[in-house]
Structures are given as C-alpha cells and as structure tokens.
C-alpha positions in Angstrom: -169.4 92.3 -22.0 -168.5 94.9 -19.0 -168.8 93.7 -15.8 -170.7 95.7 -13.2 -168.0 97.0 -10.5 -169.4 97.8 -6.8 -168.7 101.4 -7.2 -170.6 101.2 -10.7 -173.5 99.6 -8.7 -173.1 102.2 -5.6 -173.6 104.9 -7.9 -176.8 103.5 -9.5 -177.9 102.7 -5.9 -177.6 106.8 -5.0 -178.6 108.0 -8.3 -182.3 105.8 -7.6 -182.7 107.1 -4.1 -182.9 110.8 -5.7 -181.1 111.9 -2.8 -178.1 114.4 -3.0 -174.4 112.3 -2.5 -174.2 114.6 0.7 -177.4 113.0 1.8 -177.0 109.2 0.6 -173.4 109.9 2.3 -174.7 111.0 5.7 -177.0 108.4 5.8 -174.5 105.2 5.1 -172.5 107.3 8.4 -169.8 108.4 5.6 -168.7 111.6 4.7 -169.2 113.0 1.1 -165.8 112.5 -0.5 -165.4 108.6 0.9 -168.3 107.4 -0.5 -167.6 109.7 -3.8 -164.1 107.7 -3.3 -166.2 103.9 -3.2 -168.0 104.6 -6.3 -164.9 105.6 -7.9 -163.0 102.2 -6.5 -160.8 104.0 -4.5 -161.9 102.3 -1.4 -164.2 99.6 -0.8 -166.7 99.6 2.5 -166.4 97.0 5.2 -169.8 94.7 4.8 -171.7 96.5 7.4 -172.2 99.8 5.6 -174.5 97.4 3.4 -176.4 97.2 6.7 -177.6 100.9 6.6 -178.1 100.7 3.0 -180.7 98.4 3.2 -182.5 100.3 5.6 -182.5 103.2 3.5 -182.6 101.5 0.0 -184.4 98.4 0.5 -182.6 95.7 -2.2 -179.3 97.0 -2.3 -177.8 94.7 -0.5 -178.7 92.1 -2.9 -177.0 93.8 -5.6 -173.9 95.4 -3.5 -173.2 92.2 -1.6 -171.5 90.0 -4.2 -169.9 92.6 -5.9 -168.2 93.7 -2.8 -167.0 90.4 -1.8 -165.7 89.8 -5.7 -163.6 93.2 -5.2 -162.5 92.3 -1.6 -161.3 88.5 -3.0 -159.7 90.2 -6.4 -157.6 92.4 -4.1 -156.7 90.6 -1.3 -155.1 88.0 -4.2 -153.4 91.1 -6.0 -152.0 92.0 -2.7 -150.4 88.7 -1.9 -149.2 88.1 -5.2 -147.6 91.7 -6.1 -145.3 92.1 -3.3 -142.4 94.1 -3.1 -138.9 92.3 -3.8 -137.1 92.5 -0.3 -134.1 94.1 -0.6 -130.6 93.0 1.1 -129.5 96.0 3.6 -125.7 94.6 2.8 -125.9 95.0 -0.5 -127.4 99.0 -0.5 -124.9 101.8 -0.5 
C-alpha cells in the first residue's frame, strides 16, 4: 500500500480548488515555483501556511496537518542520524 505524502495531498488540495497553481500559489502568500517545489517534496511549509489554506479550502488542514508533521519528524531524524564524518584538519594535505 502507498502512503499519501504531503506534497501528494497538496496537489489534490489545488487540483479540487479548480484554481490555476499561480492562483492557489498567490493565495497560500507563495510564489508559483515554491509551492510547485512542496508538492514535489522539495520543501515542506512551516505549519502556518495551513492557516491560509483553510481559509481558502475549508478541510485541508485536516488532511495536510498530519502529513506535514510525519514529513517534518522523518526528516528532522534523517538529519541527525546522517551526518557528515568530521574530518581531522592534521591529517588533510
């Protein structure tokens, strides 16, 4: 079974409003290619863009919410797990 991804969600969220992305873009207070750039993954909203959502796309947040916090968790715990190796200045030529 695939799990639904926030930027899977965020794309069904603007393809139901009918608006254009320029318009669903302009209206979260984004520009075009960043919110092109969450529903691809690329970059993930802070909480309060789920704010304006909700006034424009009443529900959303109920959907958006836990799938943005998931993300958020999954890479906060890649990022403190995948660090790079620290290297000895001494021991570079």
């Amino acid at each position: 079974m695939e799990t639904l991804t926030f930027g899977d969600a965020l794309r069904k969220v603007w393809k139901d409003s009918g608006l254009l992305q320029e318009e669903f873009a302009e209206r979260l207070g984004y520009r075009r290619p960043t919110v092109a750039n969450m529903m691809r993954g690329i970059h993930l909203p802070p909480l309060e863009m789920l704010d304006k959502l909700d006034e424009s796309c009443p529900g959303a947040r109920q959907l958006l919410e836990p799938l943005l916090l998931r993300e958020r968790q999954a890479r906060d715990r890649s990022s403190t797990t995948h660090r790079a190796p620290a290297w000895d200045a001494e021991g570079m030529e």
